[in-house]
NUVEXMAR-730685 format. One record per atom (N, C-alpha, C, CB): residue number from 0; x, y, z; atom name. Coordinates in nm, 2 decimals. Glycine has a CB too. Example, Ala and Ser with C-alpha at 12.3 -4.5 7.8 and 13.67 -1.06 7.14 Angstrom:
BEGIN
num xx yy zz atome
0 1.32 -0.57 0.78 N
0 1.23 -0.45 0.78 CA
0 1.32 -0.33 0.78 C
0 1.13 -0.45 0.90 CB
1 1.28 -0.22 0.71 N
1 1.37 -0.11 0.71 CA
1 1.29 0.00 0.79 C
1 1.41 -0.06 0.57 CB
This chain:
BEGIN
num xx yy zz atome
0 9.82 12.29 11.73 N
0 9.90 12.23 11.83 CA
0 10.00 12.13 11.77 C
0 9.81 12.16 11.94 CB
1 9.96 12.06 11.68 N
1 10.04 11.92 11.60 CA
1 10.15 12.04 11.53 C
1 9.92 11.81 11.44 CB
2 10.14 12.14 11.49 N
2 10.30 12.17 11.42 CA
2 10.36 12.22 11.52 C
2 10.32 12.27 11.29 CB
3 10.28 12.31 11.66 N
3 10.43 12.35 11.70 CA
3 10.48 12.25 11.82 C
3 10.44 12.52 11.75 CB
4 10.38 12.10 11.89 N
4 10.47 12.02 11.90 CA
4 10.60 11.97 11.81 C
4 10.40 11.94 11.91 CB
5 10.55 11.96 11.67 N
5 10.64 11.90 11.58 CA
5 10.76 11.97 11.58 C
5 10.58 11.89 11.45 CB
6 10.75 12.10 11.55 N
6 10.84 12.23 11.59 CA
6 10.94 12.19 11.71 C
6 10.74 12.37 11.64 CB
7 10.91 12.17 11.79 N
7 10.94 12.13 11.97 CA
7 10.99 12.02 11.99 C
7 10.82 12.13 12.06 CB
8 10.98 11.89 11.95 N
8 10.95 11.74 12.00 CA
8 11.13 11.69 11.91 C
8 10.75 11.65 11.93 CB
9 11.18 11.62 12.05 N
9 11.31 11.60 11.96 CA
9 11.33 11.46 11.84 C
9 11.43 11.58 12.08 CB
10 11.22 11.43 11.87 N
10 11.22 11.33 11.75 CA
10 11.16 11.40 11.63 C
10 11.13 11.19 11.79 CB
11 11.14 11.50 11.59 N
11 11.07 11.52 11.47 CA
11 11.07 11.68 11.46 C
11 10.93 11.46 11.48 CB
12 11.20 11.77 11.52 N
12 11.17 11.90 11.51 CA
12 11.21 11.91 11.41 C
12 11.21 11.99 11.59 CB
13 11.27 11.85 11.30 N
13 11.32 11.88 11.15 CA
13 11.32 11.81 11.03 C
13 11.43 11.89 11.16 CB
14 11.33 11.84 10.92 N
14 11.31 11.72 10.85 CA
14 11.50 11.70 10.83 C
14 11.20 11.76 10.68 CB
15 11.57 11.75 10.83 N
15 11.69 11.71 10.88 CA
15 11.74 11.64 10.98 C
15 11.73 11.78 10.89 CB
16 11.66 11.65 11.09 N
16 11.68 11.57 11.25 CA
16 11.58 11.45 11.16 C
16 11.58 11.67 11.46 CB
17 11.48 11.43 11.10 N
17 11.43 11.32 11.15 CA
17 11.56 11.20 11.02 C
17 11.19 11.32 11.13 CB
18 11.55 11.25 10.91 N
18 11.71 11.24 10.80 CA
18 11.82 11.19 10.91 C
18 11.77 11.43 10.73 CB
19 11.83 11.22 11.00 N
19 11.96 11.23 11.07 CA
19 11.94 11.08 11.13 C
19 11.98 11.37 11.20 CB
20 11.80 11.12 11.18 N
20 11.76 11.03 11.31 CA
20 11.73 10.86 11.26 C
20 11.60 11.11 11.38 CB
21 11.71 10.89 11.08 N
21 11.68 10.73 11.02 CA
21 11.79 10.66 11.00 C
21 11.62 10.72 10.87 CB
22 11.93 10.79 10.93 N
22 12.01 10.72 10.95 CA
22 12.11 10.65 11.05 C
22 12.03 10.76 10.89 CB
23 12.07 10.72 11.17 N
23 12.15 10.64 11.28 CA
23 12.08 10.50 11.29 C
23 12.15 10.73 11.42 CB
24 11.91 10.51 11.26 N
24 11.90 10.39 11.30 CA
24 11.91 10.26 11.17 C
24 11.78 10.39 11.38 CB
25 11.96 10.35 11.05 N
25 12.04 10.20 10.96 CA
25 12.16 10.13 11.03 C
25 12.12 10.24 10.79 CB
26 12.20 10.26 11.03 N
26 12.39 10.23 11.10 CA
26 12.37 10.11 11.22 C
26 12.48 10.41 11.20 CB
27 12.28 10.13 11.28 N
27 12.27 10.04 11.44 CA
27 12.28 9.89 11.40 C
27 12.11 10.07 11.54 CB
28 12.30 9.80 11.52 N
28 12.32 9.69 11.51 CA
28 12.20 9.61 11.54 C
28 12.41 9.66 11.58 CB
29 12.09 9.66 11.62 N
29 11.96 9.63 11.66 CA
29 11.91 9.73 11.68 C
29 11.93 9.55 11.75 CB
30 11.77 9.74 11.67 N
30 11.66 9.80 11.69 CA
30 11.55 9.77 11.77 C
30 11.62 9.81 11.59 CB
31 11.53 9.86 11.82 N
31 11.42 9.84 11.97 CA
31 11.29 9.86 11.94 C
31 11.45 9.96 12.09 CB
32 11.21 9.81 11.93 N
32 11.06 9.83 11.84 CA
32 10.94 9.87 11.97 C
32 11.00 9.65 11.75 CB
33 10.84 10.00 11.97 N
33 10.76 9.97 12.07 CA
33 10.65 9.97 11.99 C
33 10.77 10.06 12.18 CB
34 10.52 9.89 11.99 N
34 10.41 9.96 11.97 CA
34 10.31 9.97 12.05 C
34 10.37 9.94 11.88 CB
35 10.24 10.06 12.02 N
35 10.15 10.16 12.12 CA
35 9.98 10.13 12.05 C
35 10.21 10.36 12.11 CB
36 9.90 10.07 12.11 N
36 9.77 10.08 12.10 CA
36 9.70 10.10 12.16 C
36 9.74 10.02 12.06 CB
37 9.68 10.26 12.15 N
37 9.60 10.32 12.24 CA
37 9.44 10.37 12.25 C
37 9.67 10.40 12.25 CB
38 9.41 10.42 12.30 N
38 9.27 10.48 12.29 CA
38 9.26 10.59 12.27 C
38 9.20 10.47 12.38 CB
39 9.19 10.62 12.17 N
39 9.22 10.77 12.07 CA
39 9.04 10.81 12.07 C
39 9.31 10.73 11.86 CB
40 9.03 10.98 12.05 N
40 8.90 10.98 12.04 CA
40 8.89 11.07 11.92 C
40 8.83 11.03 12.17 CB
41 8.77 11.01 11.89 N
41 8.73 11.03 11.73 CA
41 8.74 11.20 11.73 C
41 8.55 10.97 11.67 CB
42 8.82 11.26 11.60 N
42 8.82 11.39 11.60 CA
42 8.88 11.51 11.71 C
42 8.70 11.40 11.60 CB
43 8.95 11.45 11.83 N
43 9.02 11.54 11.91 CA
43 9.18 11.51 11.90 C
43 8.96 11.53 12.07 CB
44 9.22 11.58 11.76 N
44 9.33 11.56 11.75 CA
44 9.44 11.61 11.86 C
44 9.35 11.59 11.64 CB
45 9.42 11.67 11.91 N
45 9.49 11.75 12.01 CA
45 9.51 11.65 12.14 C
45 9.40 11.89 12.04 CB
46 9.42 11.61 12.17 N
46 9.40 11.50 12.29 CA
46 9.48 11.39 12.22 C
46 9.22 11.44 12.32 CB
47 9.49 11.37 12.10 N
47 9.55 11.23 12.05 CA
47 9.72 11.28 12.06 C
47 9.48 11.18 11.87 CB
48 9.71 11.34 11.99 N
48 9.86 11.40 11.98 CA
48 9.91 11.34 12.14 C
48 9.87 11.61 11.95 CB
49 9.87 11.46 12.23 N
49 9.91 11.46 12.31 CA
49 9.93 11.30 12.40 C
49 9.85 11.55 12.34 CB
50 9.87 11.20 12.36 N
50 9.87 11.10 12.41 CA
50 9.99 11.02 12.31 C
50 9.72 11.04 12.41 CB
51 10.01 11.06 12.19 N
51 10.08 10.99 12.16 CA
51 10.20 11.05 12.18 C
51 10.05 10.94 12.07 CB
52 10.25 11.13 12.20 N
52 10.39 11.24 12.28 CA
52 10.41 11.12 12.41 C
52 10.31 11.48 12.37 CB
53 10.30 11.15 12.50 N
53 10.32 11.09 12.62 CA
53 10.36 10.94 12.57 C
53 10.18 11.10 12.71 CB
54 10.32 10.85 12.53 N
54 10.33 10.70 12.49 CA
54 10.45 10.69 12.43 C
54 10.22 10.64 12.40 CB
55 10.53 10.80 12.34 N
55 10.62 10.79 12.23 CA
55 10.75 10.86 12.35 C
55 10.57 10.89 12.06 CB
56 10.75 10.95 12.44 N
56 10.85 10.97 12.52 CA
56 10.84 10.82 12.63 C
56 10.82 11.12 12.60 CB
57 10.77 10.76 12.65 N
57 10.75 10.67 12.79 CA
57 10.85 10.54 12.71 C
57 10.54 10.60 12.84 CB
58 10.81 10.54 12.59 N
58 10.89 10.42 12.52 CA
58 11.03 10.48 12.50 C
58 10.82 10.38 12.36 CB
59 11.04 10.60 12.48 N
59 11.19 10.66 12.41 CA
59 11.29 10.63 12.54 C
59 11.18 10.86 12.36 CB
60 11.21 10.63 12.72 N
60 11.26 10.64 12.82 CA
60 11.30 10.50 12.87 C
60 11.19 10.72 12.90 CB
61 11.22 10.44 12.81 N
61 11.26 10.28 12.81 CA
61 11.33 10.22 12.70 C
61 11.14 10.20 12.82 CB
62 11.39 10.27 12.61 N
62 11.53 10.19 12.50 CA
62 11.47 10.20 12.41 C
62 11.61 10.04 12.50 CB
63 11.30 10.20 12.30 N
63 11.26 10.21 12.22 CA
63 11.37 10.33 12.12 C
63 11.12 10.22 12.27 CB
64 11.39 10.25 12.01 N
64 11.43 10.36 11.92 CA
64 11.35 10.43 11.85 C
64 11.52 10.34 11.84 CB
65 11.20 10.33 11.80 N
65 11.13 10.38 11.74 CA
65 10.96 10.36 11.78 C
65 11.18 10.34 11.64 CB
66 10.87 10.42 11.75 N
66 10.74 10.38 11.83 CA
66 10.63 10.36 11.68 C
66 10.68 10.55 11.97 CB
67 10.51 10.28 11.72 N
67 10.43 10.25 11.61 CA
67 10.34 10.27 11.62 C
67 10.42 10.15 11.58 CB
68 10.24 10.32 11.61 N
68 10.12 10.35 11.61 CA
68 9.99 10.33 11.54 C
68 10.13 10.42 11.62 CB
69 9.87 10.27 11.53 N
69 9.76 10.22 11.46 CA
69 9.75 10.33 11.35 C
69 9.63 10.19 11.55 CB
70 9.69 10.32 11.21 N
70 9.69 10.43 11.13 CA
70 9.57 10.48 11.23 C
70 9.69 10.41 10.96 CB
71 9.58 10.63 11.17 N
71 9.45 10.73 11.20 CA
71 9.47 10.72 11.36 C
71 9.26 10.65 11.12 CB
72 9.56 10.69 11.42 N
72 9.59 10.72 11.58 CA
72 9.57 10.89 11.58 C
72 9.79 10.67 11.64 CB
73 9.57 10.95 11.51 N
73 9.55 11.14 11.52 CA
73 9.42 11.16 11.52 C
73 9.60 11.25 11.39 CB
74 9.35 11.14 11.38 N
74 9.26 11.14 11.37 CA
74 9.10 11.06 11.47 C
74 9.30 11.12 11.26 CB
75 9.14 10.93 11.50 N
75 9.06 10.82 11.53 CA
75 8.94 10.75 11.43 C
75 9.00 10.85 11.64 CB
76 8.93 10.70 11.43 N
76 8.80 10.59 11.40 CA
76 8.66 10.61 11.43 C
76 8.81 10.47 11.47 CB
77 8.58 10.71 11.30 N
77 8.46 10.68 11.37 CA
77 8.41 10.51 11.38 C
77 8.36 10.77 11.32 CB
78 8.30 10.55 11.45 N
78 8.23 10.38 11.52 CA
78 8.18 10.32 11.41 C
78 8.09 10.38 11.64 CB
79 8.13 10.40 11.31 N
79 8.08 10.32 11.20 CA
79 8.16 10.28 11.10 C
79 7.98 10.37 11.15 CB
80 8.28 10.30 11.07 N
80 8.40 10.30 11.02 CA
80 8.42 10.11 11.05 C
80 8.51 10.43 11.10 CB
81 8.41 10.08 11.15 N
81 8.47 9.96 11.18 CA
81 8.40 9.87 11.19 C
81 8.53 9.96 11.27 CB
């Protein structure tokens, strides 16, 4: 599911779009920062993805140019990890 979102998703369908997409945001005058800390479940990358699509368009729809996310937001954290 993670590549052919990636395939699909206009922030990241290319390594040329996303190339494209850094350099518009050197060129800019400000930058719109969002980050996202969300609740991810250990091992259902698919579920995560999909939460962070949702969280990374909600910001894109509100002026964010760019979105941030905790490492291992795909993966998650197991409990004894932390």
């Amino acid at each position: 599911m993670l590549t052919a979102w990636l395939g699909k998703n206009k922030f990241f369908n290319t390594s040329l779009n996303c190339v494209t997409h850094a350099i518009k945001l050197v060129n800019m005058s400000f930058l719109r920062l969002a980050l996202a800390q969300i609740d991810t479940c250990v091992g259902n990358i698919d579920s995560n993805v999909e939460k962070v699509v949702k969280y990374a368009t909600c910001a894109a729809n509100n002026g964010a140019n760019m979105v941030v996310f905790p490492e291992m937001t795909l993966t998650g954290y197991p409990i004894e990890d932390l």
